[in-house]
C-alpha positions in Angstrom: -147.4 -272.1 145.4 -149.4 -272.7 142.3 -147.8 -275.1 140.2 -148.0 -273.2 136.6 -145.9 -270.6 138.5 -143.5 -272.4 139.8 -142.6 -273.6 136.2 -142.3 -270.6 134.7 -139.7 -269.4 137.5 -137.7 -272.8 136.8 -137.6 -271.8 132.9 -136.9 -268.5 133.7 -133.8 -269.5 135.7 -132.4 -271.9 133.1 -132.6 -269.6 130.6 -130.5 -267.1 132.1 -128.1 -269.5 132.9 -127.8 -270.6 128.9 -127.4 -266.5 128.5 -125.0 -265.8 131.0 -123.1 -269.4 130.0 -123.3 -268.0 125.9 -122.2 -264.5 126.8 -119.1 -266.0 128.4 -118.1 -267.7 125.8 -118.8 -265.0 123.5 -116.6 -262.8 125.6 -113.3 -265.5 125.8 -114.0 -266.0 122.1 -113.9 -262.2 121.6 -110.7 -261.3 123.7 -108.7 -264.4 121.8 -109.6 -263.1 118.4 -108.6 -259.4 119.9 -105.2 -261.1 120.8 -104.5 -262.8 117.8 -104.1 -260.1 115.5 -101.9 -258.0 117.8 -99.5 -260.8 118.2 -99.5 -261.6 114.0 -98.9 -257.5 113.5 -96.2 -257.3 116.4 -94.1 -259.9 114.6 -90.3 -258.9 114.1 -88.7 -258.5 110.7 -86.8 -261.2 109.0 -83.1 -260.6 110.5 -80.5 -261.6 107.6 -77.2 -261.3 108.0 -73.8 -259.4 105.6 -70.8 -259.1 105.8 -67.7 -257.0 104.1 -66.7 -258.7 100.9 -64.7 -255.7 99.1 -63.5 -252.0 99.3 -62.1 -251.5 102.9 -58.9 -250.7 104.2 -58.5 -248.1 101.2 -56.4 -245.1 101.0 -56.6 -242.2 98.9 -55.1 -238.7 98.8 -58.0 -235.5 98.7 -60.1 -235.2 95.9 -59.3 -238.3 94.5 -61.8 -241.4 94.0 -61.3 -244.5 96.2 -59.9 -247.1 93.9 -62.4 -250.0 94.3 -66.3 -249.4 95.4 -68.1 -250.8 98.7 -69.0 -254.2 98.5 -71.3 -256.4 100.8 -72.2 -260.2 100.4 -75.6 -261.6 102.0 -74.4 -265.0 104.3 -76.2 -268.0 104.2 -79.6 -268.8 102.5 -81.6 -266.1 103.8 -84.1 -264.5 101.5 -83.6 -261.5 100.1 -85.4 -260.6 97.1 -86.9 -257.3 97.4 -84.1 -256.1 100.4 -81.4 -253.5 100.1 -78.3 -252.5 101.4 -77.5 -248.7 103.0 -74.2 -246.9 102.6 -73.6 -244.3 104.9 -70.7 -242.3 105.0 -70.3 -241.8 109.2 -68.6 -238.7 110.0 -65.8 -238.8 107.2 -65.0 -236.0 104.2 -66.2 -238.3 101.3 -69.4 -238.8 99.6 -70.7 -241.4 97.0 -71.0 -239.8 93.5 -74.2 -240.5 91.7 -76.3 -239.8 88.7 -78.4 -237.5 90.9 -75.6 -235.6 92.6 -72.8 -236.5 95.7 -74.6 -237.9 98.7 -73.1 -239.4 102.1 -75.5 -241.8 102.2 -77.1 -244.8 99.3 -79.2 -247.2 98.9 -78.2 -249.9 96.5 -80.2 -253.4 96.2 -78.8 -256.6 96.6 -78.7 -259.0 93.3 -79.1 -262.0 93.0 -76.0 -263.3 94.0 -76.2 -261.7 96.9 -74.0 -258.6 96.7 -74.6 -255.0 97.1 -72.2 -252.6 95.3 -71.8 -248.9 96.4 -71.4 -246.0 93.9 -67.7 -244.9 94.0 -66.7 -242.9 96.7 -65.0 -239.8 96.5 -62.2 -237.6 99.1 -63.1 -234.6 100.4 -59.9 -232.5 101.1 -59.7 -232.8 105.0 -57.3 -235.9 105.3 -57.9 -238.4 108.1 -59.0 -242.1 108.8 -63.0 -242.6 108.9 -65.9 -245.1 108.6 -68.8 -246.3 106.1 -71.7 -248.7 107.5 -73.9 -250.6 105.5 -77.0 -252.9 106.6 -79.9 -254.1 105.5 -82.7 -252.1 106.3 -85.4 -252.1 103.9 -87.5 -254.6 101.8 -89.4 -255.9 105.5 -85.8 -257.3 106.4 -83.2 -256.1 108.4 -79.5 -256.8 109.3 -76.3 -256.8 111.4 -74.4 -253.6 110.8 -70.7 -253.9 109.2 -68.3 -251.3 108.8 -65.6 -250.3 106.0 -62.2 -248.5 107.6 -61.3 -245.8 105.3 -58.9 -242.7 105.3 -57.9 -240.2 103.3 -53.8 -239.0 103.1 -52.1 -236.0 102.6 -50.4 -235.5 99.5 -46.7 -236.9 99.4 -44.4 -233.8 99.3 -42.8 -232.4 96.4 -40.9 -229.4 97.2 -38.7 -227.8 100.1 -37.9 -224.5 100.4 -36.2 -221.9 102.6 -38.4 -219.7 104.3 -35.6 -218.1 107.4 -32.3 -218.5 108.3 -30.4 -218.4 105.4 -27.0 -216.3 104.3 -26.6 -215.9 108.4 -23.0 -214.5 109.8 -22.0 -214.3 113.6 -19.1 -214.2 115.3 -16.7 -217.5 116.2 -18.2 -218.4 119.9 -21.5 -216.6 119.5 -25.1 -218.0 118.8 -26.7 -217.4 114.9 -29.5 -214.9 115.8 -32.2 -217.3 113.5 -33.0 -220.9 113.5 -33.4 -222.5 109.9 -36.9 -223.1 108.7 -38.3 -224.6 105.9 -41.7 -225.1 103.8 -42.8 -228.4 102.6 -45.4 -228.4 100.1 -46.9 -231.4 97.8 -47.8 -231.3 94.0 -50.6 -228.9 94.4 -48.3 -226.2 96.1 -50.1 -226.6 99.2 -48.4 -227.0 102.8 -47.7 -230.4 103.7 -48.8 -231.8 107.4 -46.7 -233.6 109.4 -43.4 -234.6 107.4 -40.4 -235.2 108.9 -37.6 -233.0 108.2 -34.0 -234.0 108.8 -31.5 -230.9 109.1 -27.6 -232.3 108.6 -24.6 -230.1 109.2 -21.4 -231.1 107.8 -18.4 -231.0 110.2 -17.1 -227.4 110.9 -17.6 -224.0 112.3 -21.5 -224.8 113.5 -23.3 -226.9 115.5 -26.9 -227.2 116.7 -27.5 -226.6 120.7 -25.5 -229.3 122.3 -22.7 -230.2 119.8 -24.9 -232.4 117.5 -24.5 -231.9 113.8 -28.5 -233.6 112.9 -32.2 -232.3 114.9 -35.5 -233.5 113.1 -38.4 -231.5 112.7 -42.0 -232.0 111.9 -44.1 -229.7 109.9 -46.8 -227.8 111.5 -50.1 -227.1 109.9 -48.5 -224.6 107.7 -45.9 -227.0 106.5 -42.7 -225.4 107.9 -40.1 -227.4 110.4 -38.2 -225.4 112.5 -34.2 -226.5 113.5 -33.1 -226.4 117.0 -30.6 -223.1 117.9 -27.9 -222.8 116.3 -24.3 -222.6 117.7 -20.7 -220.6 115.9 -17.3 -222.9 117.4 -14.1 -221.3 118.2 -13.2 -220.8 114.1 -14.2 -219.1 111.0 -15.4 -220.4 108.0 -18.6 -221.4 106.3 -21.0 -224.5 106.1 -23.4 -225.5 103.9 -26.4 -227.0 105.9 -29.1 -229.5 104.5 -32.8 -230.0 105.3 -34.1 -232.9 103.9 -37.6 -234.7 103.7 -39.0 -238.0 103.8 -41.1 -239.2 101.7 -42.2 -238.4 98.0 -39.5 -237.3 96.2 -37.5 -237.0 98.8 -37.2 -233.0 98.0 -34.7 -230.6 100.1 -33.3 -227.1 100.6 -29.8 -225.9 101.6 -28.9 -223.0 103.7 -25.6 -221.1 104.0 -24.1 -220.1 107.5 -21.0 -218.4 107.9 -18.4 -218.0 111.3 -16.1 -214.8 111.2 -13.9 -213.3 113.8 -13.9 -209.7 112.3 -17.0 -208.5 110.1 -16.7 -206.4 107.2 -19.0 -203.4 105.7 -18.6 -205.0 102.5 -16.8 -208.5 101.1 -14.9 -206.3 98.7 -13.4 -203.0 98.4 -11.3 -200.5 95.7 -8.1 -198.8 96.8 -9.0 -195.7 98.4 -12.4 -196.4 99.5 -14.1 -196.8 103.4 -14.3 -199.4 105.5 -16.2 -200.3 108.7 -15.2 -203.9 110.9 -16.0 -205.6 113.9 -15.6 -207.6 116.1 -15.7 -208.9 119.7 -13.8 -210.9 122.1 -11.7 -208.2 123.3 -10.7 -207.3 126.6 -12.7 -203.4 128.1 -11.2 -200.3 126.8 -8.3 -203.2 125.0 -6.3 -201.3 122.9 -6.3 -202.9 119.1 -4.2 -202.0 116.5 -5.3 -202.4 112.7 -3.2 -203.7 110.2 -3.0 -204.5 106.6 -0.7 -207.0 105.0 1.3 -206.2 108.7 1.3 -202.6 108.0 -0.4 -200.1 110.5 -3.4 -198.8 109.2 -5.5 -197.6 112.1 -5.7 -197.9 116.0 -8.8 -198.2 118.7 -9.7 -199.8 121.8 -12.4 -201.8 122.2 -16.0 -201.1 123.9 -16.9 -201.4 127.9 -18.1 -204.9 126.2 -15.4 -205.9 124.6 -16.1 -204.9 120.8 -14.3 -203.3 118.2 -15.9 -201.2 115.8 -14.0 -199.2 113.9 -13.6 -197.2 110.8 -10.8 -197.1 108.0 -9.6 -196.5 104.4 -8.0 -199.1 102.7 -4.8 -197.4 100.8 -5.1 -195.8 97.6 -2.5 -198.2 95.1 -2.9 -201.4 97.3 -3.0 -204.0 94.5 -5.7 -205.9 93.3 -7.0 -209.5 95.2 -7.2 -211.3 98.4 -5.0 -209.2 101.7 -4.9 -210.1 105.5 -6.6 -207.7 107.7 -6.1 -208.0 111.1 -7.4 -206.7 114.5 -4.2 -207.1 117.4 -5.5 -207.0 120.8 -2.4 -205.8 123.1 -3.8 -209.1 125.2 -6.2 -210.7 124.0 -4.5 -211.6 121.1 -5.7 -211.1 117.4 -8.7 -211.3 114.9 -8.1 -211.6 111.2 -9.9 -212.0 107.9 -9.4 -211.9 104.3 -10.1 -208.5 102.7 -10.4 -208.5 98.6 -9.8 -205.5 97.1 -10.8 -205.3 93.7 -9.4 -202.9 90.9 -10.6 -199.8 91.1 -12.5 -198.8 87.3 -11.1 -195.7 85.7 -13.9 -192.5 85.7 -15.8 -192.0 82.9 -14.5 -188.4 80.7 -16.2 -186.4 78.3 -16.3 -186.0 74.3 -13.8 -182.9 74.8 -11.3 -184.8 76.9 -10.5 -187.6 74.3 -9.7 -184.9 71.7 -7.3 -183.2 74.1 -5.7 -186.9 74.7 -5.5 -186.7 71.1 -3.7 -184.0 71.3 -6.7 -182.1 69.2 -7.8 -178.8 70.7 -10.8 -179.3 72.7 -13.8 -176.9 71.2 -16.5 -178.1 73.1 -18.9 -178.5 69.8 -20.3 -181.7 69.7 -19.3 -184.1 67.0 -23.0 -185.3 66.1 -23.4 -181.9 64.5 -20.1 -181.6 63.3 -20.1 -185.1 61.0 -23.5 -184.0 58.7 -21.7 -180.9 57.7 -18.6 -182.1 56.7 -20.2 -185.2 54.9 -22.4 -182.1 53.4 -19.2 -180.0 52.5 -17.8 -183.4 50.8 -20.8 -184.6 48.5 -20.3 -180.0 47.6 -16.7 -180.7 46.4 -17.3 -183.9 44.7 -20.6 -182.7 42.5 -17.8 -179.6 41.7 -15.4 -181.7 40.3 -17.4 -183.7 38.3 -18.7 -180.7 36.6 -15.4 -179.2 36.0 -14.5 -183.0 34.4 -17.3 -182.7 32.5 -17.3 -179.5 30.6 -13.4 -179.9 29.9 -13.9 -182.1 26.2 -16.7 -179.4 25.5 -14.1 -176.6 26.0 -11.5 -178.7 23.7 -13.9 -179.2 21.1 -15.0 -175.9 20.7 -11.4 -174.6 20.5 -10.7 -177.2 18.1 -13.8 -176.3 15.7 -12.5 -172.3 15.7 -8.6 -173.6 14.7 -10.5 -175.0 11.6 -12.3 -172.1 10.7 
């Protein structure tokens, strides 16, 4: 081979050697700047870390502002200029109140002490225990997330009232037809959630189901309680029963029960008027006798179930005030009450009957007529009189002048 070729193939060779050699550093210099900037962009945010400081474990009734606002403390010496602190409201009925309206959610910046402070918070009207998180999340930083425990109470209660139950009669032995329930309500009027409500009976005629003289109750979502069934003994009479609640101003309500062995039409009656009564316990088809003070006044027999109802006059003349009525079984013994007759007020009579009491004639014309013309016929006679008075020194004096003449 000619020796001027064979040099120019040698150089040839070398210098794609030096270019493949360059490019392949070009390349590895290439793809470790390409990695470089990837790995400076993909860098995490600065973590910092806060904690509660203030303002949890509150409670407040609805539509009332929590007493103290949020407040978180940055730990350690982190940096945090620039950072700030999210409040969000998770799930509750409250909101933060700010110049730009109510929100559930704010972001306040962290001073430089480290503390963020929250806008106060204000109840919604749905009570109940919920949550507000804060953390760190703007400013190129981040944080742990902490948590303020909240909740929101009902109202205490206020008042107690009855809503059934009350003025209830029944017979000795039998059950009252209603149980006893009562309203709770706070300051506001509205129903009252979940208080407890005591109902006491003092010792006497009634019971609850079971003997016991106390049941609690709990309000519903409409604020009543409802007492167990209630229960008449073996004698008459009457109780007073109390329903109490706890809490607030310890408000309650009473309700009147009464026990009877006979039942009246009406608690009181005048001589001479109707009467209907009642009662059970007898025997089938039991002949009962009716009596008044021990005397007689009626007799029936009782129904296929035992009852008595039956119809009577008390007697025209029986005196004023309390008497003994009773219902004599011929064996089943008897049933008695107190019957108050009351006095019996006279009827009302006319204009024309007073003036025959009078012992005046009785003319039917009414007096409100009559009076103007006799007060007429009197102002008559007296302007007559005083005339006649008058011209009597004119008469005398004129006599007087002729005598003269």
């Amino acid at each position: 081979m000619h020796p001027t070729r064979s040099r120019r193939r040698r150089a040839g060779l070398t210098w794609l050697i030096a270019f493949i050699v360059i490019g392949g550093l070009w390349a590895v210099g290439a793809a470790g700047l390409s990695g470089a900037v990837p790995a400076s962009a993909e860098e995490p945010p600065e973590q910092l870390t806060i904690e509660v400081w203030s303002g949890g474990d509150q409670q407040i009734t609805p539509g009332l502002q929590f007493a103290e606002p949020l407040m978180t403390r940055m730990q350690g010496a982190d940096d945090w200029a620039g950072a700030s602190v999210e409040f969000l409201v998770d799930g509750g009925n409250a909101v933060f109140v700010t110049e730009t309206g109510q929100l559930s959610g704010v972001s306040v910046p962290i001073d430089v002490n480290g503390f963020a402070t929250s806008p106060p918070l204000l109840a919604g009207d749905v009570t109940g225990a919920f949550e507000v998180s804060a953390q760190v999340a703007s400013g190129g930083s981040t944080s742990n997330l902490v948590v303020f425990q909240l909740e929101i109470v009902p109202l205490a209660p206020t008042t107690a009232a009855a809503v059934s139950g009350e003025g209830q009669t029944t017979f000795v032995g039998e059950a009252f037809p209603l149980p006893l329930e009562t309203l709770v309500a706070d300051q506001l009027g509205d129903p009252v959630t979940g208080a407890s409500v005591t109902f006491t009976i003092p010792p006497g005629p009634v019971t609850f189901v079971g003997g016991v003289l106390a049941a609690a109750a709990t309000t519903g979502s409409d604020g009543t309680a409802v007492s167990p069934q209630l229960l008449a003994g073996d004698t008459a009479g009457s109780v007073l029963v109390t329903a109490s609640v706890e809490g607030g101003s310890d408000p309650s309500t009473t309700f009147s029960l009464r026990v009877v062995s006979v039942l009246l039409s009406a608690d009181e009656v005048g001589g001479g008027e109707p009467l209907h009564a009642s009662s059970p316990g007898f025997a089938p088809q039991e002949q009962v006798v009716v009596r008044l003070d021990g005397a007689e006044l009626t007799s029936t027999s009782a129904d296929a179930d035992g009852r008595v109802e039956v119809d009577l006059v008390v007697p025209a003349g029986t005196i004023p005030g309390p008497h003994l009525l009773e219902l004599v079984g011929a064996s089943s013994g008897t049933r008695s009450t107190t019957l108050l007759v009351r006095t019996t007020a006279p009827a009302a009579t006319a204009s024309g009957d007073e003036g025959a009491r009078a012992g005046l004639p009785a003319t039917g014309r009414d007096a409100s007529i009559s009076v103007p013309f006799a007060l007429g016929a009197l102002l008559v006679v007296g302007l007559g009189a005083a005339a006649l008075t008058a011209a009597r020194p004119q008469r005398a004096q004129a006599v007087r002048t002729r005598t003269r003449r």
